[in-house]
MOPAC internal coordinates of N, CA, C and O (Angstrom, degrees):
PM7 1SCF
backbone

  N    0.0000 0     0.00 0     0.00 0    0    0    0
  C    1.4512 1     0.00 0     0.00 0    1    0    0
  C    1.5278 1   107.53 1     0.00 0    2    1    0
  O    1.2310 1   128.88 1   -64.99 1    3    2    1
  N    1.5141 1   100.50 1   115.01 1    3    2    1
  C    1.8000 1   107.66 1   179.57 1    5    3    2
  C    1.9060 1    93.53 1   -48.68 1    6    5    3
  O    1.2310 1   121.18 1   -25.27 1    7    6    5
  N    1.6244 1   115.34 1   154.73 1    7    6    5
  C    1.4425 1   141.17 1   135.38 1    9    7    6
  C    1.6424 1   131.47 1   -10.64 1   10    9    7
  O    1.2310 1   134.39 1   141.65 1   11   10    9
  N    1.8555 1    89.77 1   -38.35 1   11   10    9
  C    1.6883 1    94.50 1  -164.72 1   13   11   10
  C    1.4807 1    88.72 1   -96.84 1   14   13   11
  O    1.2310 1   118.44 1   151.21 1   15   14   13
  N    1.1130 1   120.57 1   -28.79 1   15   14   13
  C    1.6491 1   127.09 1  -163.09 1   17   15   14
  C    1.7174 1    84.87 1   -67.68 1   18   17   15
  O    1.2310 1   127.53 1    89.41 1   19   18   17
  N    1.4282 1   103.11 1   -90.59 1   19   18   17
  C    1.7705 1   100.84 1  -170.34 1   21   19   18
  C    1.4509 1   130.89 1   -33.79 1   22   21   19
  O    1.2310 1   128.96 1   158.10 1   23   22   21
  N    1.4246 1   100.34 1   -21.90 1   23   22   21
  C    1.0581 1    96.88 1   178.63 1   25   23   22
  C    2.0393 1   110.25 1   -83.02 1   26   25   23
  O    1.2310 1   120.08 1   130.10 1   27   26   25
  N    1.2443 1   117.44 1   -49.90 1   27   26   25
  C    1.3388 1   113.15 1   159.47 1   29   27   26
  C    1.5301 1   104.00 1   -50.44 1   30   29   27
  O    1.2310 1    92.11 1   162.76 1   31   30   29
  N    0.8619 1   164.89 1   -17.24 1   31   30   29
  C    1.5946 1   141.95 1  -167.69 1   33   31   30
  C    1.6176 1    98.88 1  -111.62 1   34   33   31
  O    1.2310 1   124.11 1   178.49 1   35   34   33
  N    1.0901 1   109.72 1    -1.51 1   35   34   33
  C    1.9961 1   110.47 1   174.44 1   37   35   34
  C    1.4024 1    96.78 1  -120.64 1   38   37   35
  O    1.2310 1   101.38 1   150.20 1   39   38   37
  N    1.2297 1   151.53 1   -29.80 1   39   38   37
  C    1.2337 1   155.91 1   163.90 1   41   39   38
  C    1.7266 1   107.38 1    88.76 1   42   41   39
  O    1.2310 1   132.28 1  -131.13 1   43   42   41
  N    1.2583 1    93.88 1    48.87 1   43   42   41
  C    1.6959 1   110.60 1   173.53 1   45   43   42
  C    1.5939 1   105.18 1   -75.65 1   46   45   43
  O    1.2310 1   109.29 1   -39.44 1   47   46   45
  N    1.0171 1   137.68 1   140.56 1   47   46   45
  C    1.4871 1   142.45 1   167.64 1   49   47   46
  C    1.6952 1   115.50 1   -46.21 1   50   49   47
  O    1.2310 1   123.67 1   -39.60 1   51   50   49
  N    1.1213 1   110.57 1   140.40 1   51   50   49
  C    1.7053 1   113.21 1  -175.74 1   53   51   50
  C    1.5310 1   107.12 1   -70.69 1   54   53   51
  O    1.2310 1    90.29 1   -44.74 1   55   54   53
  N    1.0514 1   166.87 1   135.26 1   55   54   53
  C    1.5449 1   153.69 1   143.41 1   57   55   54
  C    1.6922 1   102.45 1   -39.54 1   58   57   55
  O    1.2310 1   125.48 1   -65.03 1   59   58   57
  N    1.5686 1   107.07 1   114.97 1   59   58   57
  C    1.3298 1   122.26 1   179.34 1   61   59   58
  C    1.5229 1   106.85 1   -46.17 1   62   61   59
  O    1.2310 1   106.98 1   -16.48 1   63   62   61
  N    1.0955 1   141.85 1   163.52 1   63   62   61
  C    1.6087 1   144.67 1  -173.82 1   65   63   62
  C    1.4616 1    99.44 1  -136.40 1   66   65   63
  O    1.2310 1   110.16 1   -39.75 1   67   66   65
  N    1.6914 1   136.09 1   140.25 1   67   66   65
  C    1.1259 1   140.65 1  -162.20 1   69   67   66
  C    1.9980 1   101.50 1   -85.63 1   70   69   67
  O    1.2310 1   132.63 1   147.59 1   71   70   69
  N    1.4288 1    93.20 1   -32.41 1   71   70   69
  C    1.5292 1   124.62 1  -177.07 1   73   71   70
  C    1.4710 1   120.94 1  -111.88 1   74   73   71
  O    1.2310 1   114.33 1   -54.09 1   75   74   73
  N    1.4347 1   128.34 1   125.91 1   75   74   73
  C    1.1719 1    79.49 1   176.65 1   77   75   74
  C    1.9895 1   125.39 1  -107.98 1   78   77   75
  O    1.2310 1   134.86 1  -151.19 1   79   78   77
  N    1.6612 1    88.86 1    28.81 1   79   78   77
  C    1.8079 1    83.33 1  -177.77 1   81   79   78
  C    2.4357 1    78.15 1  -122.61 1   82   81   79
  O    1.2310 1   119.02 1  -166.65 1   83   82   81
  N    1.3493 1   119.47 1    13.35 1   83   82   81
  C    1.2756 1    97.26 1   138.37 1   85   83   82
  C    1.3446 1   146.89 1  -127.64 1   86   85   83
  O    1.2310 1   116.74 1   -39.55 1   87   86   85
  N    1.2918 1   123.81 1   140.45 1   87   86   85
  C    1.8592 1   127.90 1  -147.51 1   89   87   86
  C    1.7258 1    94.69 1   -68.10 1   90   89   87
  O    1.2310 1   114.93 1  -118.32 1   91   90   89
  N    1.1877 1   127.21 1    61.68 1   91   90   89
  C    1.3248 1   120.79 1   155.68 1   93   91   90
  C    1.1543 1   102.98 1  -117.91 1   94   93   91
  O    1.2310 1   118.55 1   -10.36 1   95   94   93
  N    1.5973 1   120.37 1   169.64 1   95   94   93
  C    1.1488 1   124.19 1  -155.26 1   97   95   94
  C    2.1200 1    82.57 1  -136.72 1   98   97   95
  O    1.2310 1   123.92 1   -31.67 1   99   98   97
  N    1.2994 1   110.09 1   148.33 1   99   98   97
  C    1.4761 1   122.01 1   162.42 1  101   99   98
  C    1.8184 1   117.96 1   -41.12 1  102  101   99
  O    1.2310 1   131.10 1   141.83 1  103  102  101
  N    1.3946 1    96.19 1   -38.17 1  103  102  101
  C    1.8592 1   122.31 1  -167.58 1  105  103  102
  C    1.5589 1    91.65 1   -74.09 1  106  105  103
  O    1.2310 1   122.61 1   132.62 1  107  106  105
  N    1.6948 1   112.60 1   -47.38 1  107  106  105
  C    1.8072 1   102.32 1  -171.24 1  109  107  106
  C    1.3985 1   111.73 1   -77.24 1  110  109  107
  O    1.2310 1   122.86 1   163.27 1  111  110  109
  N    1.4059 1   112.13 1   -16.73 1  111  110  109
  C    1.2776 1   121.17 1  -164.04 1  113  111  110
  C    1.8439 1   107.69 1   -64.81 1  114  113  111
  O    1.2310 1   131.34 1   120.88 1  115  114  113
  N    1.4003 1    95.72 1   -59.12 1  115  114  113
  C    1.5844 1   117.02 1   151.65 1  117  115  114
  C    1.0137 1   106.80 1   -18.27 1  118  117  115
  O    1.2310 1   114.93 1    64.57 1  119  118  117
  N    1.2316 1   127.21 1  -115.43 1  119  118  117
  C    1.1842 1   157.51 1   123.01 1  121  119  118
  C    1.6075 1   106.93 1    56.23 1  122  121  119
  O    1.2310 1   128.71 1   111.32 1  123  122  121
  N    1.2628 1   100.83 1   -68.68 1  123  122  121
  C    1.9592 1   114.82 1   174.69 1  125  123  122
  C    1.5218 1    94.98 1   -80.32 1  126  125  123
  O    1.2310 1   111.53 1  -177.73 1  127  126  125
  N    1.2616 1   133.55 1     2.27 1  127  126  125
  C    1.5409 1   110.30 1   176.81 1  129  127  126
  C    1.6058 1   100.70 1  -108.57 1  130  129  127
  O    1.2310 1   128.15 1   158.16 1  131  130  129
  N    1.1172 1   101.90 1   -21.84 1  131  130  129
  C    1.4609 1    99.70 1   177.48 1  133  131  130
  C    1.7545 1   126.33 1   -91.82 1  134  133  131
  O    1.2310 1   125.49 1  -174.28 1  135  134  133
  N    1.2320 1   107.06 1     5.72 1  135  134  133
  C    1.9437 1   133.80 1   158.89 1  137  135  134
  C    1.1227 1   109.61 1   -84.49 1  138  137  135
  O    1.2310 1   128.63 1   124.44 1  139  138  137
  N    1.4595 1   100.99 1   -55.56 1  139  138  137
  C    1.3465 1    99.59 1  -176.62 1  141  139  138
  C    1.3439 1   133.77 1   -53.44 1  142  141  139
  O    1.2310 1   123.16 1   119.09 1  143  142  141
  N    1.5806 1   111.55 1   -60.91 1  143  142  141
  C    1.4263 1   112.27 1   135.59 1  145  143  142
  C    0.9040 1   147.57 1    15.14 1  146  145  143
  O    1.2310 1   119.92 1    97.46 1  147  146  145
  N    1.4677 1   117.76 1   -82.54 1  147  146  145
  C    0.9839 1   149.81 1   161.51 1  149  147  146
  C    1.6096 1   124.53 1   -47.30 1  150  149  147
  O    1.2310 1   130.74 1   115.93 1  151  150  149
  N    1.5003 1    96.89 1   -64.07 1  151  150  149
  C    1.8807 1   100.11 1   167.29 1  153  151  150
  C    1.6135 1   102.05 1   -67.65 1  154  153  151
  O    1.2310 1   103.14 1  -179.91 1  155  154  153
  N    1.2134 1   148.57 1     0.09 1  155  154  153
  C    1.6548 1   141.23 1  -169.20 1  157  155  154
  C    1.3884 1    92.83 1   -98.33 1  158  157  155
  O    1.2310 1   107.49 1   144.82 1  159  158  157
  N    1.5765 1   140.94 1   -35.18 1  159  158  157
  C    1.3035 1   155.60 1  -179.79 1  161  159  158
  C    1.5446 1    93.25 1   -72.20 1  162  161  159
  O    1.2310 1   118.33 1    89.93 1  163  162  161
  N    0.5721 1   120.79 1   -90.07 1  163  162  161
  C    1.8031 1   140.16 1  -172.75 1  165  163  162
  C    1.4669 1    95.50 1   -26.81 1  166  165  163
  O    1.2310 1   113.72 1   134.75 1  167  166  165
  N    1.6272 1   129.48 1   -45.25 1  167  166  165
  C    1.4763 1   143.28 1  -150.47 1  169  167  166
  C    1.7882 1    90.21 1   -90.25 1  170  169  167
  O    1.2310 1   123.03 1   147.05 1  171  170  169
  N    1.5968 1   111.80 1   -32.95 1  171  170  169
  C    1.4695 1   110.83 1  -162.39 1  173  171  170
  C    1.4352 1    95.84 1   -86.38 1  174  173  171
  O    1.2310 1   115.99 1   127.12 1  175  174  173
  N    1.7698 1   125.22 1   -52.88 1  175  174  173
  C    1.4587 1   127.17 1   176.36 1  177  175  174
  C    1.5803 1   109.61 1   -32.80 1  178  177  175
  O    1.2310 1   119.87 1   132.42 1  179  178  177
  N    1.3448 1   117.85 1   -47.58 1  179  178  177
  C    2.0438 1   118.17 1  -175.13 1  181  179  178
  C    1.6817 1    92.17 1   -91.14 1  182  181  179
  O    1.2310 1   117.13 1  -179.41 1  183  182  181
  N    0.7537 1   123.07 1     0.59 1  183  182  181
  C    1.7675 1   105.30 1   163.81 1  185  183  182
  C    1.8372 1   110.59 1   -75.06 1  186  185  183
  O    1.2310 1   133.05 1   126.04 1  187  186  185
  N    1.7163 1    92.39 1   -53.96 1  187  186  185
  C    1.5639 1   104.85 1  -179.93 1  189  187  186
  C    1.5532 1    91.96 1   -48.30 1  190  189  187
  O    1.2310 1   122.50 1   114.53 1  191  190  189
  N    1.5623 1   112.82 1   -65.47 1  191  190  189
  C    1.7558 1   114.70 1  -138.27 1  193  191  190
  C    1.3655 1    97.38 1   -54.90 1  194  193  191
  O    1.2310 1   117.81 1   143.16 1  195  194  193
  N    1.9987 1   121.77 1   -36.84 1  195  194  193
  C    1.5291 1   117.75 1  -169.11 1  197  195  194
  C    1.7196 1    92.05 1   -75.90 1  198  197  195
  O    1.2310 1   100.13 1  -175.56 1  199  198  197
  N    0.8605 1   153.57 1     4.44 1  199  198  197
  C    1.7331 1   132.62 1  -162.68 1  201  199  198
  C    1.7236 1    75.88 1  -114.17 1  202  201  199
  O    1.2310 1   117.29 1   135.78 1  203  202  201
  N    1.5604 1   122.77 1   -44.22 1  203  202  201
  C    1.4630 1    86.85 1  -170.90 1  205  203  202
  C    1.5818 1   108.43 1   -80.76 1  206  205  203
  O    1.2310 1   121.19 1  -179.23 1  207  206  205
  N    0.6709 1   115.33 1     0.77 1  207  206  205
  C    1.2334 1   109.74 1   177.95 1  209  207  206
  C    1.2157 1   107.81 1   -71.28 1  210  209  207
  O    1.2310 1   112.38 1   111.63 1  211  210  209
  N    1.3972 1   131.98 1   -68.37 1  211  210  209
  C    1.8009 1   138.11 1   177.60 1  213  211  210
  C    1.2568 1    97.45 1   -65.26 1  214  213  211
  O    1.2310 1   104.87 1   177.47 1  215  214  213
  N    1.8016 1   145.57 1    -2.53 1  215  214  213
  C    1.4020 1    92.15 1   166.14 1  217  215  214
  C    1.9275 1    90.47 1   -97.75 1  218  217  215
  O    1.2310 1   118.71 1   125.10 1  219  218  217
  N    1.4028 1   120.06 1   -54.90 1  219  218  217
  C    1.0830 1   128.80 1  -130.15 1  221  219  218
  C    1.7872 1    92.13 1   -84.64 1  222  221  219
  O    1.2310 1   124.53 1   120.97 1  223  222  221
  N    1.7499 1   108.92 1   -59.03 1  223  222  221
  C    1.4802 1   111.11 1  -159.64 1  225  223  222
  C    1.5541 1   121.17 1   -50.66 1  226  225  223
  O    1.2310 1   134.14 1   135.53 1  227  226  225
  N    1.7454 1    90.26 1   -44.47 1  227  226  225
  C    1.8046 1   108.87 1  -176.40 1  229  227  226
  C    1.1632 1   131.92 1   -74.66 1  230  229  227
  O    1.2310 1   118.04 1   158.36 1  231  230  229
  N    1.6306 1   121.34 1   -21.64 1  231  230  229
  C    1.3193 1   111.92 1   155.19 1  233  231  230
  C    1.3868 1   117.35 1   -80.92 1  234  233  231
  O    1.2310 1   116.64 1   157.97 1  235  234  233
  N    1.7911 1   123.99 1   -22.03 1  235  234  233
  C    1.5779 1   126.83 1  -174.85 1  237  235  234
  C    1.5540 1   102.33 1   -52.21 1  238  237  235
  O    1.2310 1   121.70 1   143.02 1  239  238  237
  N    1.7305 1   114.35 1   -36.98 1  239  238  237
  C    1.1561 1    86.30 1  -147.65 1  241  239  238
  C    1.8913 1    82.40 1  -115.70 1  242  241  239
  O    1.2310 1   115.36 1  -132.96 1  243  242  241
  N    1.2136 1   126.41 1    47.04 1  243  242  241
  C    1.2508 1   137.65 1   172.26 1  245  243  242
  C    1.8422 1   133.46 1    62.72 1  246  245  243
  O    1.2310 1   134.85 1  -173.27 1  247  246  245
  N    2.0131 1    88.88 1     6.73 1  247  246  245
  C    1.3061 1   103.28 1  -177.74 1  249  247  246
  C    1.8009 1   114.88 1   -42.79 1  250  249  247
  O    1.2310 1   124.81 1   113.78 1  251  250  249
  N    1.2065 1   108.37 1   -66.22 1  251  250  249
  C    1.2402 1   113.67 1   172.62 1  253  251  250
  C    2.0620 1   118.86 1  -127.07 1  254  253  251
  O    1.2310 1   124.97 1    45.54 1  255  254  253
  N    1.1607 1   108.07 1  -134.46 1  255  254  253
  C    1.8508 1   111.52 1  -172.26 1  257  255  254
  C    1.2649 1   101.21 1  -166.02 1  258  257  255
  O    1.2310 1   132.36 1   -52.24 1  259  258  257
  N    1.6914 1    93.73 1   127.76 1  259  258  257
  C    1.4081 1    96.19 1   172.06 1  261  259  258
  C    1.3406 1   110.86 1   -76.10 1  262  261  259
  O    1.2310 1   114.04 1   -19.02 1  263  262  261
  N    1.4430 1   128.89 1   160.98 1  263  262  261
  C    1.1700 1   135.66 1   138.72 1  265  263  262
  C    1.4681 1   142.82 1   -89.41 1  266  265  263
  O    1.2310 1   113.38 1   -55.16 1  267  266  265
  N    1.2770 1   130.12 1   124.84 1  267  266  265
  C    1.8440 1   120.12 1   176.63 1  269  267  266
  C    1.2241 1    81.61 1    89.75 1  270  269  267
  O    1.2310 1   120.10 1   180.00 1  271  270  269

């Protein structure tokens, strides 16, 4: 028994749809905004960690030289 059937024959609530001819649901919509988020933070923390790294870590410890 398909999902949509049982669910009409028990009278469980439909998952609201943002669209209604696309299969997302309000819940995934969430859902992908709050990953996303999340990985955009995560993406900004290794931006900082690589910039300190090339300005401050890599010449401290004689890897390379800044120039100018």
């Amino acid at each position: 028994m398909g999902d949509a059937k049982r669910r009409k024959q028990t009278g469980l609530p439909e998952a609201k749809r943002i669209v209604s001819w696309l299969p997302l649901t309000t819940d995934q919509s969430s859902e992908f905004v709050r990953v996303s988020t999340r990985f955009a933070w995560i993406g900004i923390g290794l931006l900082v960690l690589g910039w300190v790294t090339v300005r401050l870590i890599g010449p401290t410890f004689g890897w390379w030289q800044l120039v100018g």
